[in-house]
Every structure is written in C-alpha cells, then in structure tokens.
C-alpha positions as CSV (number, residue, x, y, z in Angstrom):
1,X,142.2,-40.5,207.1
2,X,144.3,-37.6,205.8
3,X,142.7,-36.2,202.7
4,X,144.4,-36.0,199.3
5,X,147.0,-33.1,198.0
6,X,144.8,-31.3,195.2
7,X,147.4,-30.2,192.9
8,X,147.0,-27.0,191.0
9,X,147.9,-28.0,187.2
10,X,146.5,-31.2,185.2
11,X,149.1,-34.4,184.4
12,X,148.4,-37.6,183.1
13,X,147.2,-40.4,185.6
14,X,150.9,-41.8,187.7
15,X,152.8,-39.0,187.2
16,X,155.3,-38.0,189.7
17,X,153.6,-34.8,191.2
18,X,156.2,-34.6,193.9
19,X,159.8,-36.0,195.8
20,X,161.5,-35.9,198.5
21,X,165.6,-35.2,198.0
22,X,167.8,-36.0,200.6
23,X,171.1,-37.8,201.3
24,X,169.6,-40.7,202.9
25,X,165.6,-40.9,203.1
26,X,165.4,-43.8,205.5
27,X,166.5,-41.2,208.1
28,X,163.4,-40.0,207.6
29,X,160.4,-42.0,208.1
30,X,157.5,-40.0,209.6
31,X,157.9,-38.3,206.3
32,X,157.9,-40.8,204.6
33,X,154.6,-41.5,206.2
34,X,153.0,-38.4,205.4
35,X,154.0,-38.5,202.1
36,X,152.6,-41.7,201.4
37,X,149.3,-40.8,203.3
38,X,148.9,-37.2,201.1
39,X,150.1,-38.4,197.8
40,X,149.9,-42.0,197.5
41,X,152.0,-43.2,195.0
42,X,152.3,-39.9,193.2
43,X,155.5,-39.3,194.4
44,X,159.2,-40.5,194.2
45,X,162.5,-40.2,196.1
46,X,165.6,-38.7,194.7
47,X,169.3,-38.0,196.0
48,X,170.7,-34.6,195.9
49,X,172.5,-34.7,192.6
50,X,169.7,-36.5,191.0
51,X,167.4,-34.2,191.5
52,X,168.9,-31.8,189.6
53,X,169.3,-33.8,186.6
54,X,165.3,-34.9,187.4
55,X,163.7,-32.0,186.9
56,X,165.2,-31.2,183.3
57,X,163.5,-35.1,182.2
58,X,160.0,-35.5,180.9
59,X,159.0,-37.5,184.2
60,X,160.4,-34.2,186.2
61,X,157.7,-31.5,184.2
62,X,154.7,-32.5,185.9
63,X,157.1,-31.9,189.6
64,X,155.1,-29.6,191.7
65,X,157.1,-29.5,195.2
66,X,160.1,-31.4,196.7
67,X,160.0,-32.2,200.4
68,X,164.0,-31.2,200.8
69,X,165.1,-32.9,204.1
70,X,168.1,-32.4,205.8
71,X,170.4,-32.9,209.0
72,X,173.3,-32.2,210.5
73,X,175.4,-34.1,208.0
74,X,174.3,-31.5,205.0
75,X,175.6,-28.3,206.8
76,X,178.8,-28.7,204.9
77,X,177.1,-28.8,202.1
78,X,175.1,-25.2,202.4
79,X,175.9,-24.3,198.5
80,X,174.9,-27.4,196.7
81,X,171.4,-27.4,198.8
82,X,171.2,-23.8,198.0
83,X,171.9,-24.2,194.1
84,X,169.1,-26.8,194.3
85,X,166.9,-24.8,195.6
86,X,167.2,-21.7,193.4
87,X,167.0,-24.2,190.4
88,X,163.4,-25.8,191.9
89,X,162.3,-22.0,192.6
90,X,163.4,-21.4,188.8
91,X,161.7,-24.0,187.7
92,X,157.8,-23.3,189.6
93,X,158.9,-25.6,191.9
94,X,158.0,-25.4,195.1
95,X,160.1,-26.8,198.2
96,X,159.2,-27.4,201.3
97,X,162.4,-28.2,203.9
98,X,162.5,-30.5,206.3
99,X,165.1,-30.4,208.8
100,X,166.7,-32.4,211.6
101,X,168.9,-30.6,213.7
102,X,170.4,-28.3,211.4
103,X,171.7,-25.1,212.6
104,X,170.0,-21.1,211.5
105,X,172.9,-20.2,209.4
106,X,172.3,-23.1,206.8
107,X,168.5,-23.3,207.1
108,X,168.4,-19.4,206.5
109,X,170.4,-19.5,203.7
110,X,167.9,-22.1,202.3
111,X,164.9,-19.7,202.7
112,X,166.8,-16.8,201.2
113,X,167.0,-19.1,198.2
114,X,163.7,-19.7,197.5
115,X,162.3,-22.2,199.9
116,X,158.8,-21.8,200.7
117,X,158.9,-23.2,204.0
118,X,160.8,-24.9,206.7
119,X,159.2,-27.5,209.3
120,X,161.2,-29.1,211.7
121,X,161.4,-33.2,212.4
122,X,160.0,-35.3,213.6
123,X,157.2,-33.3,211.6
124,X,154.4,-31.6,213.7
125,X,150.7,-33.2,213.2
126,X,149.2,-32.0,209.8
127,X,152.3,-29.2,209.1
128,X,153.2,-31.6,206.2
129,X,150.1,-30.9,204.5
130,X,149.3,-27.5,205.8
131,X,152.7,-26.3,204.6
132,X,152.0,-28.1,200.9
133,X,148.7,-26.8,200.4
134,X,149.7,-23.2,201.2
135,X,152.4,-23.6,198.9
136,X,150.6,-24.8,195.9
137,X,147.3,-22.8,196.7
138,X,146.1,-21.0,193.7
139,X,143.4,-18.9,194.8
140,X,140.6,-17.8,192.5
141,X,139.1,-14.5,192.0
142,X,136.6,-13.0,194.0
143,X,134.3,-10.2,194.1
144,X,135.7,-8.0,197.1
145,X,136.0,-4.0,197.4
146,X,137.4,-1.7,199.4
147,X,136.1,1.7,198.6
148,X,135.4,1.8,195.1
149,X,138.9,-0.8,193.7
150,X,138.4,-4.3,193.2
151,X,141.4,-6.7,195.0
152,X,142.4,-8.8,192.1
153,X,143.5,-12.6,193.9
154,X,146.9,-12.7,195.5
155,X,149.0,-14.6,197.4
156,X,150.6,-12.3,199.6
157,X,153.8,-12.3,201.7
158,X,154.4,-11.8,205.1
159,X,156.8,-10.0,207.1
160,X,156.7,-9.5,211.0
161,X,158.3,-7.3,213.1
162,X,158.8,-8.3,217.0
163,X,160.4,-5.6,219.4
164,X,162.7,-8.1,221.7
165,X,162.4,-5.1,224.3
166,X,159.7,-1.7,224.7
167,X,160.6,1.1,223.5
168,X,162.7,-0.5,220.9
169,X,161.5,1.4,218.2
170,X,159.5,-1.6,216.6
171,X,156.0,0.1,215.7
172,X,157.9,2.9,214.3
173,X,159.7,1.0,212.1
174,X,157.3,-1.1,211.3
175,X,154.6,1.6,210.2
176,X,157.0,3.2,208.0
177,X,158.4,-0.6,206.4
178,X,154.7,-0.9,205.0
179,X,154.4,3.0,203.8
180,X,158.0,3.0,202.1
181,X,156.7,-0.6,200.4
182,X,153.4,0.8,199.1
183,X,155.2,4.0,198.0
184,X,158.4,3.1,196.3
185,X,160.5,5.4,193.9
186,X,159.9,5.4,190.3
187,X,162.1,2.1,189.7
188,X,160.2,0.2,191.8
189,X,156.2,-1.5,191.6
190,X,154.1,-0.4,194.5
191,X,152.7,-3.4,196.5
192,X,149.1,-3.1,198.0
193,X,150.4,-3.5,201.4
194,X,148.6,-4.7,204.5
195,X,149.5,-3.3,208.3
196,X,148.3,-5.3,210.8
197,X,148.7,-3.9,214.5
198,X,148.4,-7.0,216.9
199,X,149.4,-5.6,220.0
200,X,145.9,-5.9,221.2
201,X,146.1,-4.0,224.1
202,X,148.8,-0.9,223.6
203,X,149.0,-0.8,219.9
204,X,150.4,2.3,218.3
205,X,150.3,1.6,215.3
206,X,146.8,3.8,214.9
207,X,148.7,6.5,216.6
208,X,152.0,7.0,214.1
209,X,149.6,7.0,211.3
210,X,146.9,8.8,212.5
211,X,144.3,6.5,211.9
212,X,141.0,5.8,214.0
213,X,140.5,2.5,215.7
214,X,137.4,1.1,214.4
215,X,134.8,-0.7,216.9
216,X,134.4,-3.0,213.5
217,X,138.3,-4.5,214.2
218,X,137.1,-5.6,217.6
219,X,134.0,-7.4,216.1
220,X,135.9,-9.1,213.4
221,X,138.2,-10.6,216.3
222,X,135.8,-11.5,218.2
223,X,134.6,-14.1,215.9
224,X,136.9,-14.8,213.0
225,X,134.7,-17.7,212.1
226,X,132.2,-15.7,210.7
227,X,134.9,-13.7,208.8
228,X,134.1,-12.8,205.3
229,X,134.5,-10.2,202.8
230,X,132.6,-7.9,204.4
231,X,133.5,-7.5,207.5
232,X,137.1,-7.6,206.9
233,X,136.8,-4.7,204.5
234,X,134.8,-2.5,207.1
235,X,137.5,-3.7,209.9
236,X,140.5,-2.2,207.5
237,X,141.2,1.3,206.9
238,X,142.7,2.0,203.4
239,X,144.7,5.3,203.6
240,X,145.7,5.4,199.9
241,X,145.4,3.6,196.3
242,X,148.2,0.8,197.6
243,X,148.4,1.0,201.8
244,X,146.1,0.0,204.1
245,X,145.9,-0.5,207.6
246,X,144.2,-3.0,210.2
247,X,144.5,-1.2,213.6
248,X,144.6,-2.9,217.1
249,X,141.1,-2.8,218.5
250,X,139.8,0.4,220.2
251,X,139.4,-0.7,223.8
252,X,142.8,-3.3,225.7
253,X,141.2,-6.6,225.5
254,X,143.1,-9.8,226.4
255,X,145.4,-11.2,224.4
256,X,143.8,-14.8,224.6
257,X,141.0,-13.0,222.6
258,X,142.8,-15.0,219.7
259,X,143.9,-18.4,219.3
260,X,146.3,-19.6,216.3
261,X,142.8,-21.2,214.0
262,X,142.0,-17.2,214.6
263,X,145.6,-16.0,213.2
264,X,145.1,-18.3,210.5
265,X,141.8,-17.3,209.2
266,X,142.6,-13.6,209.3
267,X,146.1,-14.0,207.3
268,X,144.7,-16.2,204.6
269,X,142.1,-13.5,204.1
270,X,144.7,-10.8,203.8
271,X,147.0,-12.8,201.9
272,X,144.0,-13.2,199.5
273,X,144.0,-9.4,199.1
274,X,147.5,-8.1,199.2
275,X,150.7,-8.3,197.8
276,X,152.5,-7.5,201.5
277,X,151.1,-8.1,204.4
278,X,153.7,-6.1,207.6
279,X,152.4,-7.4,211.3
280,X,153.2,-5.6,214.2
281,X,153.7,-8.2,217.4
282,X,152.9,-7.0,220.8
283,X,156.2,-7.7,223.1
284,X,154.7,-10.3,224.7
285,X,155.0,-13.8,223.9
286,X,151.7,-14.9,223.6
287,X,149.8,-18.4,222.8
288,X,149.7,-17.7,219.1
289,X,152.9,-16.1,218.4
290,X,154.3,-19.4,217.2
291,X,151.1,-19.6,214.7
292,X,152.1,-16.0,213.4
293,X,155.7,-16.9,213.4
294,X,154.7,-20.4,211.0
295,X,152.7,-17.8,208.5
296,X,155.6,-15.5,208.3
297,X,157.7,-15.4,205.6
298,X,160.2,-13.5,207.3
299,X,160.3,-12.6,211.2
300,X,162.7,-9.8,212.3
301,X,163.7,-8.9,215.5
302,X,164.0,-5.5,216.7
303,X,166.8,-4.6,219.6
304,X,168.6,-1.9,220.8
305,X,172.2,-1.8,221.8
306,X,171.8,-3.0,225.5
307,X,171.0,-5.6,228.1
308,X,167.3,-6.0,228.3
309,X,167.5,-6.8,224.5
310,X,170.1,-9.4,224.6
311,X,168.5,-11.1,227.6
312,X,165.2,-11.8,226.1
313,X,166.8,-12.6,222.6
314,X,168.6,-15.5,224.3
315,X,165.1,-16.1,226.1
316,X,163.1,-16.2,222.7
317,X,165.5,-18.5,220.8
318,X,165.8,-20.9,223.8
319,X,161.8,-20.7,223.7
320,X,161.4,-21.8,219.7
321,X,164.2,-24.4,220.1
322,X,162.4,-26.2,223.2
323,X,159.0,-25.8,220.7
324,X,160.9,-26.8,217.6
325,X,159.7,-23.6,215.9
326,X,161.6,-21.8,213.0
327,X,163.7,-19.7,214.5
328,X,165.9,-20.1,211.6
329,X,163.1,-17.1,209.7
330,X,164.7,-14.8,212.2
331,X,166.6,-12.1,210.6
332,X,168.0,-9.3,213.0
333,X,167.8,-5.6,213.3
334,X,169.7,-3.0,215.5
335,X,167.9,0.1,216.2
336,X,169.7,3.2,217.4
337,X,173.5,1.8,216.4
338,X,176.5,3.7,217.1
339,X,177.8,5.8,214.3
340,X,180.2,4.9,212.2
341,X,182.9,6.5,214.4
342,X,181.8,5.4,217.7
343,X,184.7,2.6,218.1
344,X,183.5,1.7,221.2
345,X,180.1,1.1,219.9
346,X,181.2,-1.5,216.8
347,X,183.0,-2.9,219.2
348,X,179.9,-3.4,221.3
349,X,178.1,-4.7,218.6
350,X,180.5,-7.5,217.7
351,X,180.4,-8.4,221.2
352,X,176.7,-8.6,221.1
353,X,176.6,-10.4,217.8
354,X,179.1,-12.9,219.0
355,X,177.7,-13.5,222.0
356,X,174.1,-14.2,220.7
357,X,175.3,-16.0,217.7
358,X,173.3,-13.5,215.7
359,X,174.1,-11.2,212.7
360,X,172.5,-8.0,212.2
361,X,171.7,-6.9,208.5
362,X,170.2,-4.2,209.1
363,X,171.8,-1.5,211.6
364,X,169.3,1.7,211.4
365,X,170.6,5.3,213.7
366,X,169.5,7.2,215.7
367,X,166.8,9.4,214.1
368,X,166.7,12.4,217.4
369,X,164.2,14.2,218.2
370,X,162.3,14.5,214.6
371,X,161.0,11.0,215.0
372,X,159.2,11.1,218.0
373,X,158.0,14.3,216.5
374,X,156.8,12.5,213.6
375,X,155.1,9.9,215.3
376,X,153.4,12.1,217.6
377,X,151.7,13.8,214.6
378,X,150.8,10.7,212.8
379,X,152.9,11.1,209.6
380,X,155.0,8.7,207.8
381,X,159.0,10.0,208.4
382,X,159.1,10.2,204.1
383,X,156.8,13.1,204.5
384,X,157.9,14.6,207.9
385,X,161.8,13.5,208.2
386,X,162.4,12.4,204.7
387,X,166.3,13.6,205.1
388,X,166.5,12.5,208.4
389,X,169.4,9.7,208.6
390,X,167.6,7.2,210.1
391,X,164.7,7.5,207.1
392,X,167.8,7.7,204.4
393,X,168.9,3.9,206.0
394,X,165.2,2.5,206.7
395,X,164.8,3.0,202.8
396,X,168.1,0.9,202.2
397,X,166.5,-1.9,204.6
398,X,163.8,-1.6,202.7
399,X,165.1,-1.8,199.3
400,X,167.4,-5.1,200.5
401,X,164.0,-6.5,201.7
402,X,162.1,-5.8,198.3
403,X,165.0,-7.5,196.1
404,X,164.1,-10.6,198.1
405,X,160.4,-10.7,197.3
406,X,159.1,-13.6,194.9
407,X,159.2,-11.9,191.8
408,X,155.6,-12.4,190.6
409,X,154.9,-9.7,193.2
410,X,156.9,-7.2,192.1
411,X,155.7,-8.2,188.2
412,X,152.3,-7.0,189.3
C-alpha cells in the first residue's frame, strides 16, 4: 500500500492540502488514483479559473501543491496556465504538471514559470509521489563539514549539461558555468556550487580545473548505499569558500558502475549541501541518464554548428519521446556560432533551428586559441581569458540562467 504524503506545515484535521486543476479531470484517472491513494481525502479538484480564485479563500491557505494536468486541448491556452502557475509559485505553492501529449514549447513555458516538475501520462509507477515529496521536502539541519565551514540545509538546484556530439565544447562550458555561479559580480549572491563530472570514463572536468582525482570518488561510487556525510565530503574537493568539485573517478570504469537508485542517493545528498549543483554528462546515453535527466531542473544541450550534432539531437528527442521522458527540460545551446556578420552562418542556424524544431537561447563564439590554452593549464577562462569574447557571452548565459533561479537561493 502506497504510504501517506507527509506534509511540511500543520492544518487543522480535513483540510484541503492539495488539488488537481485541469479542464476536465475525468480525462485523467490514473491520477486520480494516485491521488486518492497518497492523500486520501485531503485533496480536491478545481477547474482552471477556479483555482485562481481558490487559493485567495480560507479553504485555499492550507494548499501545499496542485497536480496541474494538461493535454493537447490547453496548448492554446499557454498564458492562462502560465499566469496560474506564477500565482501558485507566489503563493508557496508548489505544482507539479501532468501532461498528456502536449508539445515542449508549452510545457517549457510552464517550467519557466515556476513549476516544480513535469511527469508525463499515463503517470510512471511511484513518480506521482516521488515528484511530491521532493517538492515539499524540507530538510533539517545537519552536522556536516567540509574543511573547517558548516553546510547549512539546502535544497539545491540542478542544472546539466549534455554535449550532443565530442568535442562540442561541453566540459568547458560546463566547468566555467559553476565557477562564474560561485563567483558572481558584486550585484549578485554567490551560490555554494556543486560540479559533478560523470563521464566516468574520459572525464575532464579534473583536468580544466586542475584538480586531482581522488581514489575516495571511486569508493563512494562503488557503493552509494553506504553513502553518508563522511565519505561524500572526503570524495569532493572544495577549491574555494563557494565552489566545489566532485571529479570523475581516477581509473575508466564502466558506466553501469551506476544505476538510477545510485544517481538518486548521490543528488539528494548534494542537494542537501548546495545551493547549485552543474553535472557534466558523458556523451553517451547510458542506463541512468533518464534518472539524471528527472532530477534536473534544467537539461541543456550542447551542439556545434554541423551534422553530427543535428543527427543525434533528432536521435535523443526521438529516444525521450519513445520513453516518455521530459524532453520538454531541454533548453539549447550553440557553441562556436558564426559572427554576427557571417550571413551565411545565421542563415545556417535558422535552417538548423527549423529543422530540429529547436530554439537556441544561448549562442556562445568562438573563443580561438586562448581556450584550449586555458583549459590545458587548468584555470577558469575569468582568470586566464577574462576579455576573451566567448567568456564576455558565457557570463551573459550565465546571468540569464541566474535570473531564473528560485529566489530563496539567491536570498541566501
């Protein structure tokens, strides 16, 4: 029998804890199901416009989550589900949405809004519940160091990089996503930041930062049931006050060394312990990609301007719609674009983007030279290329990227 919801904040006995809004909730009864089975009859079912009015009444306050379940016959209505959705995340509400055929461009506009998750229907075994309690977890403090500071409880957020191609530049980029994040300008809070390299067999990421592979990384993946505390602190290497690192292992080992139970153990931890956690994927799909990809809170995907890209971009999606994975996370970046003068290069890129059904929002240079330079000597490109243009635009990316954030991180 599925166990209970344990709700974070106190409410008097009946209240409505939770609802699921939609146009038509009959469409839906496997969720139905699951919401009887978690909440019994702590929960309600509201229409679209109701909802809104809902959560302003006194039997709206003690709302925790909406289940927010939609199908093909909401994708004309992309701003009203949007509005509703800011309004919940206003409100400490969190949503969790449920979708039925519905297309990336609405159900990416609904995660930019403010939902915390998206599972697809019919709903997966358990995701209901797995997807509820990581949205409402409130996790309490713990006596954990790294060096000589104390992590204070967090609830981090992830955000992956996956290179659709070698050689696309997606190590690079992602070492120097987490360093800009944990050193920010003056306007901006510095997140304790989190890189994890899991390209368990040619990982650079120990490389471009000049970091040593520990034996103690291999040991923690070799048994992530026994991880605690302790041995996730001796497996990470903390480089300064708000960046630290957790490097592939020192010796190639097979990337069925982990399984998804392992992926999940390892990113609760880290969420536990940082603000921003940046993953580095190998360029392989392996069997737990789809378990990193569920954790993620955003997964972008790195090409470059040519074929071998666009093949296996088409191969990925095709691969998470036959799964009914989120694909809809995706967000897109082109490495090494054309300049701004190259009209034979835009016009490559609208090609591409049409063609894939895609749209980049971030399109990062060329860098030359200095950044293979850079990454050879194991420095960040702020303190070897810091002028170069490709560090000027990564820093744009990354500002974009932190204006997104939940905002109790960046209050910390």
């Amino acid at each position: 029998m599925t166990k209970m919801i344990t709700f974070a904040k106190d409410a008097p006995e009946g209240a409505i804890r939770a609802c699921t809004v939609s146009d038509g909730i009959e469409k839906f009864d496997l969720l139905i199901e699951d919401m009887d089975q978690l909440l019994g009859e702590n929960w309600g079912d509201l229409g679209i416009e109701d909802a809104l009015k809902f959560f302003t009444q006194p039997d709206g306050k003690h709302v925790e989550f909406i289940a927010l379940a939609v199908n093909n016959s909401n994708t004309e209505q992309t701003e009203r589900l949007t509005n509703l959705v800011n309004d919940a995340a206003d409100r400490g509400i969190k949503v969790i949405v449920v979708a039925d055929g519905v297309g990336p461009v609405v159900l990416h506009s609904l995660l930019k809004a403010g939902a915390d998750a998206f599972l697809p229907y019919p709903l997966p075994r358990d995701e209901l519940r797995s997807a509820v309690d990581k949205a409402l977890t409130l996790t309490p403090p713990i006596n954990y160091q790294a060096g000589n500071t104390p992590f204070l409880s967090r609830n981090g957020y992830v955000i992956t990089f996956q290179g659709m191609a070698g050689g696309v530049g997606s190590s690079m980029i992602a070492a120097n996503t987490a360093w800009e994040f944990s050193h920010p300008d003056k306007k901006s809070v510095p997140l304790k930041t989190l890189l994890i390299d899991l390209d368990l067999q040619f990982g650079s990421i120990s490389t471009y930062l000049d970091v040593e592979s520990k034996n103690a990384v291999l040991q923690m993946l070799s048994d992530t049931e026994a991880l605690d505390e302790d041995s996730f602190s001796q497996a990470i290497t903390k480089l300064s006050e708000h960046f630290s690192v957790l490097t592939a292992p020192p010796e190639i080992v097979p990337y069925d060394l982990l399984g998804d139970e392992d992926i999940d153990r390892i990113l609760k931890l880290a969420r536990r312990h940082f603000d921003l956690i940046i993953i580095d994927m190998p360029k392989s799909v392996t069997t737990w990609t789809d378990a990193v990809l569920r954790e993620s809170d955003e997964f972008i995907a790195i090409l470059d301007l040519d074929m071998r890209s666009t093949n296996n971009v088409i191969r990925l999606i095709n691969l998470l719609e036959q799964e009914k994975q989120p694909f809809s996370k995706m967000r897109y970046v082109l490495n090494r674009a054309p300049k701004f003068t190259d009209l034979s290069g835009k016009s490559r890129i609208k090609r591409l983007s049409d063609a894939l059904g895609i749209e980049f929002e971030f399109m990062l240079p060329d860098g030359g030279k200095p950044i293979s330079t850079s990454c050879d000597q194991g420095e960040a490109l702020a303190t070897s290329a810091a002028k170069n243009p490709l560090r000027k635009d990564l820093l744009k990316m990354v500002k974009t990227l932190y204006d997104q954030l939940p905002q109790e991180l960046k209050a910390a």
